[in-house]
Short mmCIF file of the C-alpha atoms (twelve columns), coordinates in Angstrom:
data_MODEL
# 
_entry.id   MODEL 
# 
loop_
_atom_site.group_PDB 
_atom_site.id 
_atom_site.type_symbol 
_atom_site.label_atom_id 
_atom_site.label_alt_id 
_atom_site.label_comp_id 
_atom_site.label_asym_id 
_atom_site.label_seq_id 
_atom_site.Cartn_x 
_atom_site.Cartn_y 
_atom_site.Cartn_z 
_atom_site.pdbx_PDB_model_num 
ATOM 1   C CA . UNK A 1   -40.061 -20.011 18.163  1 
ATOM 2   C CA . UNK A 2   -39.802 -18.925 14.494  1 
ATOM 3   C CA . UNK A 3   -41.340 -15.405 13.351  1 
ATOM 4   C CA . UNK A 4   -42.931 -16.363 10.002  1 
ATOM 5   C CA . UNK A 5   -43.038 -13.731 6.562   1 
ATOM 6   C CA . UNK A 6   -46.401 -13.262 7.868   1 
ATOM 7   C CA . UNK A 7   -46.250 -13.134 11.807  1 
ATOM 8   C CA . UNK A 8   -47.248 -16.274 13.143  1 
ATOM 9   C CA . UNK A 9   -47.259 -16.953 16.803  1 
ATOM 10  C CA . UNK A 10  -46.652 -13.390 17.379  1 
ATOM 11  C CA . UNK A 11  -50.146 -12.942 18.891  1 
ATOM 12  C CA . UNK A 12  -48.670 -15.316 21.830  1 
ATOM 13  C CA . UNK A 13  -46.297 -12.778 22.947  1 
ATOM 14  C CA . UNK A 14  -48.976 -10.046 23.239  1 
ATOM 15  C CA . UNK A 15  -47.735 -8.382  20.235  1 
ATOM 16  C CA . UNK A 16  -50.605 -7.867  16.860  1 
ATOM 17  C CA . UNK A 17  -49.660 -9.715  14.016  1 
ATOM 18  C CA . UNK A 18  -47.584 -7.225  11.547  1 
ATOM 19  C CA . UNK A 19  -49.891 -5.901  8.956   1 
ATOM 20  C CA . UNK A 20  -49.142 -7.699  5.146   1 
ATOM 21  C CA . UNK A 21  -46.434 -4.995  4.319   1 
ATOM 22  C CA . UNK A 22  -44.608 -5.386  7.095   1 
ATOM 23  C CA . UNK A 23  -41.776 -7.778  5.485   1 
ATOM 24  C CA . UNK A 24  -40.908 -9.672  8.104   1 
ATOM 25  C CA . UNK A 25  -37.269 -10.511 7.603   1 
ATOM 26  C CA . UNK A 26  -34.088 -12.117 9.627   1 
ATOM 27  C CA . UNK A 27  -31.449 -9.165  9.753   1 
ATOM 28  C CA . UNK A 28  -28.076 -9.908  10.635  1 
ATOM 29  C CA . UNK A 29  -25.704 -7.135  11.591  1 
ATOM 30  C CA . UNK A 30  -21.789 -6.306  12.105  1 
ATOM 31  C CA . UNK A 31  -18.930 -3.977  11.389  1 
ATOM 32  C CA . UNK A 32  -18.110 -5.950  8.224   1 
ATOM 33  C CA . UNK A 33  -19.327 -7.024  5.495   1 
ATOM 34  C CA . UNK A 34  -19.122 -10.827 6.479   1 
ATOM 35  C CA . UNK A 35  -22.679 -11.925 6.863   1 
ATOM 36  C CA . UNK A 36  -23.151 -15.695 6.883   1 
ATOM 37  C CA . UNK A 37  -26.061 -17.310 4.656   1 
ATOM 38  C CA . UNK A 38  -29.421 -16.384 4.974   1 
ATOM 39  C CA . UNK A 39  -31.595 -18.860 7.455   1 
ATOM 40  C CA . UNK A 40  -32.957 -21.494 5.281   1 
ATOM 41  C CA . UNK A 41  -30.523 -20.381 2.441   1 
ATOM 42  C CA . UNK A 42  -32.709 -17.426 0.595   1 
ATOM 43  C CA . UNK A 43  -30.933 -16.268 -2.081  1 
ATOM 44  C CA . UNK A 44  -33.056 -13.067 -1.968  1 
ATOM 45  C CA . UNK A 45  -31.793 -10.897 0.670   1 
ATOM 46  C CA . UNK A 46  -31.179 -6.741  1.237   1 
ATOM 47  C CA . UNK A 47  -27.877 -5.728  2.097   1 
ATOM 48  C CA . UNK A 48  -27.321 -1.965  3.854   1 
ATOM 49  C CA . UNK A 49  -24.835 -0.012  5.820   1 
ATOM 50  C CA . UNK A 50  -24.796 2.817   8.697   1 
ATOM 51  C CA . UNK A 51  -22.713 5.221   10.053  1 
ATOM 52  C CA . UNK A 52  -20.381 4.745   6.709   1 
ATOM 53  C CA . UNK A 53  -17.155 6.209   6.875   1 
ATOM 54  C CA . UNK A 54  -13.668 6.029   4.775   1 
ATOM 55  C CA . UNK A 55  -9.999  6.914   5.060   1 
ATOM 56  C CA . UNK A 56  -9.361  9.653   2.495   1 
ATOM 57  C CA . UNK A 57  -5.523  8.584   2.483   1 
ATOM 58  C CA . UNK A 58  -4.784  6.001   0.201   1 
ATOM 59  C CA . UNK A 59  -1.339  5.570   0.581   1 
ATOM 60  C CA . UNK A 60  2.167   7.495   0.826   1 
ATOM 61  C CA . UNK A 61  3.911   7.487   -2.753  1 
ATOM 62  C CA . UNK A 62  7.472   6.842   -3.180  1 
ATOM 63  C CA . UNK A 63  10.148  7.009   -6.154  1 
ATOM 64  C CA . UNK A 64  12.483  4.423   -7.001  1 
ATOM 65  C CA . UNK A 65  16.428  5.100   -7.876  1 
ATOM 66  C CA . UNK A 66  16.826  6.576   -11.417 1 
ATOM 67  C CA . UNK A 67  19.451  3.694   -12.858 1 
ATOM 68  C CA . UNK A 68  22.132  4.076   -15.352 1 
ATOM 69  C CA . UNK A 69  21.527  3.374   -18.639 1 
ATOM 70  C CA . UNK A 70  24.309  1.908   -20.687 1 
ATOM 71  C CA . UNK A 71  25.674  3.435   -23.970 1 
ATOM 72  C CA . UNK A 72  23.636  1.516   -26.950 1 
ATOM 73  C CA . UNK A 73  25.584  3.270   -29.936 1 
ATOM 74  C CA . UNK A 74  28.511  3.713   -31.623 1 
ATOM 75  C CA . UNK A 75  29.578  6.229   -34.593 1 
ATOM 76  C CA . UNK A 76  32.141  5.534   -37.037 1 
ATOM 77  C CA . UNK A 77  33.836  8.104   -38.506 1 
ATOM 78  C CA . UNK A 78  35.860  8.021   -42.089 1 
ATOM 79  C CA . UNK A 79  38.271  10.676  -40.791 1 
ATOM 80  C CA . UNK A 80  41.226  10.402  -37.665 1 
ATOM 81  C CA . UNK A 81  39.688  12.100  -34.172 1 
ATOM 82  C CA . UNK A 82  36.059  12.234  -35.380 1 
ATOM 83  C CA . UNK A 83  36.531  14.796  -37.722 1 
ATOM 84  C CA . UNK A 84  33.389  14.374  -39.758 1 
ATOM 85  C CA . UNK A 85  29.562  13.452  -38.613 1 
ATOM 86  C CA . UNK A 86  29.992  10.421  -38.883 1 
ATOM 87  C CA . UNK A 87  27.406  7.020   -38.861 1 
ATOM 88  C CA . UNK A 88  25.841  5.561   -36.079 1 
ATOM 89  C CA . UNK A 89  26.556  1.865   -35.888 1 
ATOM 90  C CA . UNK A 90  22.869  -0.351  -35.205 1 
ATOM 91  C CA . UNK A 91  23.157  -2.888  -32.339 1 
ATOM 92  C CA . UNK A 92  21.019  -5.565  -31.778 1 
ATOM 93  C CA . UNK A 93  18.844  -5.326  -28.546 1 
ATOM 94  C CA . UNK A 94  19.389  -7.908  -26.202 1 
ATOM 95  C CA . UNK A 95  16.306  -9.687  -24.398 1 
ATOM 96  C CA . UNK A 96  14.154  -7.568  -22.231 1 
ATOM 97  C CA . UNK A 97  14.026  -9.785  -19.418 1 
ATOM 98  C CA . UNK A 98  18.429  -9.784  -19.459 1 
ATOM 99  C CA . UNK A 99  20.942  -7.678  -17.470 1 
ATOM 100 C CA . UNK A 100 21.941  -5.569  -20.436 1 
ATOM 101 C CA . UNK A 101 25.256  -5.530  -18.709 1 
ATOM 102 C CA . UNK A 102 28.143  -7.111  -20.440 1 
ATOM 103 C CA . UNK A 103 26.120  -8.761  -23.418 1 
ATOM 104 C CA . UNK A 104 27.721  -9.368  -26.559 1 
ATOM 105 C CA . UNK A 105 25.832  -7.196  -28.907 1 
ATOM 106 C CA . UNK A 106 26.040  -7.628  -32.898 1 
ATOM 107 C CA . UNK A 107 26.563  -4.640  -35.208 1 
ATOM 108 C CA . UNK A 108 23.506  -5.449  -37.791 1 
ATOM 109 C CA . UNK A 109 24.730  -5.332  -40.069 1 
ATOM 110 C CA . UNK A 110 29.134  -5.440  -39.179 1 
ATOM 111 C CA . UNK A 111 30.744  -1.967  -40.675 1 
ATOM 112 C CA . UNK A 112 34.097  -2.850  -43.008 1 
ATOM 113 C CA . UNK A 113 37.296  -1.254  -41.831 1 
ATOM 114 C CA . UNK A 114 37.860  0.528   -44.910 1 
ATOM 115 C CA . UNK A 115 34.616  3.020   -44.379 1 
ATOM 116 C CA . UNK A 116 36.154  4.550   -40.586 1 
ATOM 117 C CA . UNK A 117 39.070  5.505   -39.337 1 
ATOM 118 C CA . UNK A 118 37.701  6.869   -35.311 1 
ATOM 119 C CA . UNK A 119 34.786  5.905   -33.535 1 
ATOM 120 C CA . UNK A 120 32.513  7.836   -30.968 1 
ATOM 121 C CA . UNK A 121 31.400  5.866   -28.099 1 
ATOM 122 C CA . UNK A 122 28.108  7.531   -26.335 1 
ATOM 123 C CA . UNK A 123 28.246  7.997   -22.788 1 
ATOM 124 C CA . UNK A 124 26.221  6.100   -20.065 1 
ATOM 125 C CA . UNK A 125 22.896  8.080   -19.123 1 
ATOM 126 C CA . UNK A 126 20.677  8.017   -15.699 1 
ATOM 127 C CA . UNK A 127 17.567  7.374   -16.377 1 
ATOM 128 C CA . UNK A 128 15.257  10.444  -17.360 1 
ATOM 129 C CA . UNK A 129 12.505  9.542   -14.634 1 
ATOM 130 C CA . UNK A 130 12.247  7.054   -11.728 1 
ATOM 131 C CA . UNK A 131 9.693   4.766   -11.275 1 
ATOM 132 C CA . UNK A 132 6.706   5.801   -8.665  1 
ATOM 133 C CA . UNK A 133 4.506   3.645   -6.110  1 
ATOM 134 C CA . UNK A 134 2.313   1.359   -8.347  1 
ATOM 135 C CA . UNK A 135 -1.702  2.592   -8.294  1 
ATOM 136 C CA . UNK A 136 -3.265  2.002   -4.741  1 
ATOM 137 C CA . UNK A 137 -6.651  0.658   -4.093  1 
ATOM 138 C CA . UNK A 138 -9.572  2.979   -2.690  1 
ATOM 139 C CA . UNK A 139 -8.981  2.360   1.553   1 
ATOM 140 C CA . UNK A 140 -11.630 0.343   2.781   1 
ATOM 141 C CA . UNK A 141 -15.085 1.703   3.685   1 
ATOM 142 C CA . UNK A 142 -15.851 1.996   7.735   1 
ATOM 143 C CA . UNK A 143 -19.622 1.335   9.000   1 
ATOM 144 C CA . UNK A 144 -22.163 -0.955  10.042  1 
ATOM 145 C CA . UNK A 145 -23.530 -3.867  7.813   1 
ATOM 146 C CA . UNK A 146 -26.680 -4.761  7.378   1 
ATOM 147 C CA . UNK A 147 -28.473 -8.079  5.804   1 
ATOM 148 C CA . UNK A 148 -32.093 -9.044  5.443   1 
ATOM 149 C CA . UNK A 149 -33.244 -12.239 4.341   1 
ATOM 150 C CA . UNK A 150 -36.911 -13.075 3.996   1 
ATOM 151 C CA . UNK A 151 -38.445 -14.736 6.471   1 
ATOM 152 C CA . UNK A 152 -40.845 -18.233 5.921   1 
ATOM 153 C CA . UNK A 153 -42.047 -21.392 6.948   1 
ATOM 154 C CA . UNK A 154 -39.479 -23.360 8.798   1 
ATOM 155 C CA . UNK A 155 -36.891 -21.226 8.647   1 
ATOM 156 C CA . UNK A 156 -34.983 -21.157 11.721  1 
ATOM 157 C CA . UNK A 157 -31.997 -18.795 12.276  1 
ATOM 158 C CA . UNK A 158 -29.246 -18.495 15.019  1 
ATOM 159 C CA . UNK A 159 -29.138 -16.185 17.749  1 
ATOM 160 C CA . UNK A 160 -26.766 -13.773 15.475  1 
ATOM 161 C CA . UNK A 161 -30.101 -13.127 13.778  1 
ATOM 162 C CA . UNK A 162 -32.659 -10.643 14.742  1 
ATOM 163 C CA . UNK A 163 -36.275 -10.546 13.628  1 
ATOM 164 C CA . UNK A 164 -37.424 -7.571  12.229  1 
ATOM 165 C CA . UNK A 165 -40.531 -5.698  10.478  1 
ATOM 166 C CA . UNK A 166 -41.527 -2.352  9.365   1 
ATOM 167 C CA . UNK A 167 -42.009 0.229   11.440  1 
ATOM 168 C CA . UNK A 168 -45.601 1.867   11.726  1 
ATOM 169 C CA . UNK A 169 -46.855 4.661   9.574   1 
ATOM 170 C CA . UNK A 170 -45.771 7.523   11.827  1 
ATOM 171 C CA . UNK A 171 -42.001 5.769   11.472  1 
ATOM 172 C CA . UNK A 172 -42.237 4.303   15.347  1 
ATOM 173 C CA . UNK A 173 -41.612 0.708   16.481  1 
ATOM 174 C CA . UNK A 174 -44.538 -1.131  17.565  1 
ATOM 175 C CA . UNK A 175 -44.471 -3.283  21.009  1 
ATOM 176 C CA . UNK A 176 -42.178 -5.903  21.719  1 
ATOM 177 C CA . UNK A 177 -39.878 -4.534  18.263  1 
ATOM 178 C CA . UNK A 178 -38.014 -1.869  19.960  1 
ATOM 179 C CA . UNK A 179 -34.812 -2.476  18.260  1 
ATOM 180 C CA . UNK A 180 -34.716 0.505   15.231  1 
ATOM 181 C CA . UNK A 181 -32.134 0.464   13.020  1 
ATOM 182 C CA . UNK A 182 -31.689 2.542   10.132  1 
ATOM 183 C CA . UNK A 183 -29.682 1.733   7.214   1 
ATOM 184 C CA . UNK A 184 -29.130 2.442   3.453   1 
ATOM 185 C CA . UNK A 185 -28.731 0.418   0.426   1 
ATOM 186 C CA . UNK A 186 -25.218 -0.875  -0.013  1 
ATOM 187 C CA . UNK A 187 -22.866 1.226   -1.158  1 
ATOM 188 C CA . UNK A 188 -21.617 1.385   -4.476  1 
ATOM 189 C CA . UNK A 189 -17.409 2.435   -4.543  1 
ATOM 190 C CA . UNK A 190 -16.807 4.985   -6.949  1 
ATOM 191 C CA . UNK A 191 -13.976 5.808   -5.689  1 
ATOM 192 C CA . UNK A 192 -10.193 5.815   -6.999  1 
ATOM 193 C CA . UNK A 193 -6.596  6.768   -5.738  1 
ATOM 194 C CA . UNK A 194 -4.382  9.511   -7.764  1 
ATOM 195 C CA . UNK A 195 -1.702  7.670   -9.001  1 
ATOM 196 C CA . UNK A 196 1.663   8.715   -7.642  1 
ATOM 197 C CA . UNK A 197 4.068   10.842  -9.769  1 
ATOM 198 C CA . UNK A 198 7.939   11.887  -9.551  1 
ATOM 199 C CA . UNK A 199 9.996   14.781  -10.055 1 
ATOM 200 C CA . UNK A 200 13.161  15.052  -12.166 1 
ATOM 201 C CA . UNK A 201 15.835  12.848  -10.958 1 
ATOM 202 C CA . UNK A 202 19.036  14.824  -8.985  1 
ATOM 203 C CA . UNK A 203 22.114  13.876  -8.113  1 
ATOM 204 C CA . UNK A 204 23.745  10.479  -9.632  1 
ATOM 205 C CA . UNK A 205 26.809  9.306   -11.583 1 
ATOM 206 C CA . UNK A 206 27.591  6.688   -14.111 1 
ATOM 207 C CA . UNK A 207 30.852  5.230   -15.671 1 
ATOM 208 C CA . UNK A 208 30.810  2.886   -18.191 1 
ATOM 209 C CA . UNK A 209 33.626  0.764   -19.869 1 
ATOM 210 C CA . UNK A 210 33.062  0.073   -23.792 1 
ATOM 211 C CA . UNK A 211 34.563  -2.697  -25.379 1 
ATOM 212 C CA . UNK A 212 34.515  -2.951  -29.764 1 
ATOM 213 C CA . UNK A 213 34.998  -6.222  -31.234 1 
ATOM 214 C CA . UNK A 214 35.759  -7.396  -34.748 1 
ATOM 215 C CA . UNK A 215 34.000  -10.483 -34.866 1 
ATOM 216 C CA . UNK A 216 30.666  -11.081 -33.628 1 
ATOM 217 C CA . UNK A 217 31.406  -13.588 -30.866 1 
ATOM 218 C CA . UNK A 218 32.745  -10.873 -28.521 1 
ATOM 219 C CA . UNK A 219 36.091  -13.302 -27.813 1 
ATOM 220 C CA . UNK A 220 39.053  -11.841 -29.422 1 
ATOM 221 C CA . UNK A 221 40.278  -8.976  -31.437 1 
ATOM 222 C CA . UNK A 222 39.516  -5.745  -29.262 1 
ATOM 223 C CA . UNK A 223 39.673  -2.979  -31.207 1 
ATOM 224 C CA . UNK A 224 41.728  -0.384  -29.080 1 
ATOM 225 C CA . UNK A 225 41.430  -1.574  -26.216 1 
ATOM 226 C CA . UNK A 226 38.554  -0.713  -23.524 1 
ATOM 227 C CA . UNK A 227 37.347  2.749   -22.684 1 
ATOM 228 C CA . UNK A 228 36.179  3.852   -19.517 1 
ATOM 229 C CA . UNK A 229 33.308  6.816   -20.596 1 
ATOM 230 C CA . UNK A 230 31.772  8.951   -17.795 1 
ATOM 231 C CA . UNK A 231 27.616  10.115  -18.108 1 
ATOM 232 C CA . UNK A 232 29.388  13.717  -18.674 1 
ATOM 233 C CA . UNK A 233 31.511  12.991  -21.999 1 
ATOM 234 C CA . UNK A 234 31.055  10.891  -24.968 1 
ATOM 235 C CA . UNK A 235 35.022  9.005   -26.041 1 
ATOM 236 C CA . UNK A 236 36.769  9.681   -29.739 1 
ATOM 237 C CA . UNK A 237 39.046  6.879   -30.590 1 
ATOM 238 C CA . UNK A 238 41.064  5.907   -33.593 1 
ATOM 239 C CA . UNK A 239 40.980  2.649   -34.529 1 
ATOM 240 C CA . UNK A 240 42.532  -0.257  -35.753 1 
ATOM 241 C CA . UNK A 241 42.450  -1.216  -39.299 1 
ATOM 242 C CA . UNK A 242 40.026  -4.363  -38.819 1 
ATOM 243 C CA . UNK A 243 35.751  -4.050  -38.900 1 
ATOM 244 C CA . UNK A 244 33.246  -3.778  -36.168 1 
ATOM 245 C CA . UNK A 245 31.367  -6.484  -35.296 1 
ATOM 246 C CA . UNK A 246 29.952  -6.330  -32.227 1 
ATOM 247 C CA . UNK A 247 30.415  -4.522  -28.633 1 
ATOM 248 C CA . UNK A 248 30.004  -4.851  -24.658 1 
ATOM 249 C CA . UNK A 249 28.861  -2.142  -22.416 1 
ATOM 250 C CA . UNK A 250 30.087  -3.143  -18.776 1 
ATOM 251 C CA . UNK A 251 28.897  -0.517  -15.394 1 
ATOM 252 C CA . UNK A 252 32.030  0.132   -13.946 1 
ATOM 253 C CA . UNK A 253 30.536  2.537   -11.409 1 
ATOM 254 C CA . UNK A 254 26.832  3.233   -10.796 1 
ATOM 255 C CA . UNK A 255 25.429  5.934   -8.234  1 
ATOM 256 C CA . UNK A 256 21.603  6.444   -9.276  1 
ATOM 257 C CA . UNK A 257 19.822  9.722   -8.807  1 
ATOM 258 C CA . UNK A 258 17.172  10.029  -6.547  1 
ATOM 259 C CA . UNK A 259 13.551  11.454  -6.976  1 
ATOM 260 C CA . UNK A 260 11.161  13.080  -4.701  1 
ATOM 261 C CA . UNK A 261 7.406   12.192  -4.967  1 
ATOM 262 C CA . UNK A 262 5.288   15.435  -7.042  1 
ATOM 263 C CA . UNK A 263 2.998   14.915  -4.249  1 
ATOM 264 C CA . UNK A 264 4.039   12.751  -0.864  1 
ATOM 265 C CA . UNK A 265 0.267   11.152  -0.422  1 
ATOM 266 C CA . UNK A 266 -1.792  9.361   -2.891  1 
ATOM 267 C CA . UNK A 267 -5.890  10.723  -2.575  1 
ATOM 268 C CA . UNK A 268 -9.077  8.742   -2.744  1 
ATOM 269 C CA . UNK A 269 -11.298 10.687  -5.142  1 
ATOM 270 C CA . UNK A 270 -15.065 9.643   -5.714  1 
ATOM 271 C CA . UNK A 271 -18.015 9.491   -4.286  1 
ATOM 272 C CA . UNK A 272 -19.728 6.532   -1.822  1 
ATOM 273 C CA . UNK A 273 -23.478 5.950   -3.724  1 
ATOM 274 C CA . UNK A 274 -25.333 4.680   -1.216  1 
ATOM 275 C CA . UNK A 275 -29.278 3.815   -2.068  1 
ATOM 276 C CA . UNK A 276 -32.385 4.426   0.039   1 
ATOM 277 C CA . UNK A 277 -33.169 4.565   3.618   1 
ATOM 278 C CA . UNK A 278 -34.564 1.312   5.400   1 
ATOM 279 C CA . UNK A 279 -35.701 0.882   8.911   1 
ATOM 280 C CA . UNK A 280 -35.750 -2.148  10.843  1 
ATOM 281 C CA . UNK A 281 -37.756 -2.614  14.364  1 
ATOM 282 C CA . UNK A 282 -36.363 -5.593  15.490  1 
ATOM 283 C CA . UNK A 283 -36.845 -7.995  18.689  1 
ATOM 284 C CA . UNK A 284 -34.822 -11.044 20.561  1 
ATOM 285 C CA . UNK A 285 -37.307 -13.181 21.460  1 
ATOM 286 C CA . UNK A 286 -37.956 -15.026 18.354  1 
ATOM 287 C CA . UNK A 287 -34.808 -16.809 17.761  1 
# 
């Protein structure tokens, strides 16, 4: 039998008819927020929870390595052994998406032989900061769901449904709708995670080998040779009589520096808005 929005049939079960406010409604409960469609697919329904609860952990933060970074610049000097300031020779980038590694990279524009007679090649660097765990989401919210979905005419639900009014004035449940439950509006998640932060990288070595060409293809015509430069020393050079076109940085040895987290757990922050109090005296018998 079918408890109707305005009680129905209920007189056959010894129980008064529920008084006009009662909102008689199908209320389906469960520890998550899964409920099926309302019985005769209401789109007007209540949703609640109970007994909410939430992890305040979000997650545990990590660092990542703190990589080498290869030397980007060059400085010619007019005088032998880098005797003057100098000027620092402009590379072209290569593509973000590339393993900077080994790419043939164009002086922009090339620097005549006539205006150097040493170069300065820059060391390799570590990186100045690792990278940290990426933002968490808020954990997710513990309780006990609760939907209502009007009742009516022909509306038949399944036995996961139980029918429910409104409790009396003095907040009890009348005869034969001794099921009270108590729930609040849903919940609205205000909540966030601190992001995860790291502390100055430690430890870590680089070596680099830097390679100066005369022509832009990067194929022939080394100028001096290669020259292995450590993260701890940039490399003066004299050069050969012939311009500078273009260069290679190549890793020759690579031991990144490590990072420890600022703090070790990332923190939900915010509050859980829940809306007002409902209560449900519910029965069984009318599915």
């Amino acid at each position: 039998m079918v408890l109707t929005a305005c009680g129905d049939g209920l007189e056959a079960y010894g129980v008064a008819a529920p008084r006009t406010d009662d909102n008689a409604v199908w209320l389906w409960t469960g520890e998550k927020p899964n409920a099926p469609a309302c019985p005769g697919h209401r789109l007007d329904f209540w949703e609640g929870w109970a007994d909410v609860g939430a992890v305040e952990e979000c997650g545990v933060c990590a660092c990542g390595p703190a990589l080498c970074t290869l030397p980007s610049n060059v400085t010619a000097h007019r005088s032998l052994r880098c005797g003057d300031h100098g000027t620092q020779i402009v590379f072209d980038e290569p593509d973000a998406d590339e393993d900077h590694s080994g790419v043939c990279r164009k002086a922009a524009p090339p620097v005549p032989s006539e205006v150097f007679a040493s170069v300065t090649f820059e060391p390799p660097a570590l990186a100045a900061e690792c990278v940290a765990s990426p933002s968490f989401d808020p954990p997710p919210i513990s309780g006990r769901f609760a939907k209502a979905c009007p009742m009516g005419p022909g509306i038949h639900a399944s036995i996961d449904w139980q029918a429910c009014i409104s409790p009396e004035d003095d907040g009890q449940c009348p005869p034969g709708f001794n099921i009270r439950w108590e729930f609040k509006e849903r919940i609205a998640d205000a909540r966030t995670c601190t992001p995860c932060s790291c502390e100055p990288p430690v430890g870590g070595s680089c070596e680099a080998e830097l390679l100066v060409y005369a022509e832009t293809s990067c194929t022939t015509k080394i100028i001096g040779g290669g020259f292995g430069v450590d993260q701890n020393d940039s490399r003066c050079t004299d050069t050969d009589p012939l311009p500078i076109a273009a260069m290679r940085a190549v890793l020759t040895r690579q031991r990144p520096g490590t990072c420890a987290p600022t703090w070790p757990v990332s923190q939900a922050i915010g509050d859980l808005v829940s809306g007002e109090r409902r209560v449900f005296c519910c029965s069984n018998n009318f599915n």
